[in-house]
C-alpha positions in Angstrom: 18.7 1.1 18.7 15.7 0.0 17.0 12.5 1.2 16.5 9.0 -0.3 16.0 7.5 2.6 13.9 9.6 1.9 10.6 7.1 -0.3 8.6 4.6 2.1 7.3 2.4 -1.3 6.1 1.5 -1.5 9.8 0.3 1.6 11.0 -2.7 1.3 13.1 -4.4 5.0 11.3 -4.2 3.6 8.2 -7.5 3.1 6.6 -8.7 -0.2 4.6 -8.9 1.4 1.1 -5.6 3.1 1.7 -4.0 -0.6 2.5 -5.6 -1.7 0.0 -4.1 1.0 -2.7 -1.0 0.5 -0.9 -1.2 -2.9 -1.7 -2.2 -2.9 -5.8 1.0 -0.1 -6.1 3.5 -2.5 -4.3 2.2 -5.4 -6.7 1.8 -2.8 -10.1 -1.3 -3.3 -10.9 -2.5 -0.7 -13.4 -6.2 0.2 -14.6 -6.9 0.8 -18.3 -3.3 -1.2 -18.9 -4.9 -3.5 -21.5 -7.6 -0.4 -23.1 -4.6 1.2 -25.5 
């Protein structure tokens, strides 16, 4: 049995900025990285 509700990427309540966040953790993008 499979379900449709698995991938958390496509919820429909999920809000730009939050895919967007979502997004820059998945690809590790890290602020202030390069200010040491």
């Amino acid at each position: 049995m499979t379900s449709d509700h698995d991938n958390s990427s496509d919820e429909p309540h999920a809000s730009p900025t939050d895919r967007v966040l979502t997004e820059l953790q998945l690809y590790g993008y890290r602020p202030f990285q390069d200010e040491a």
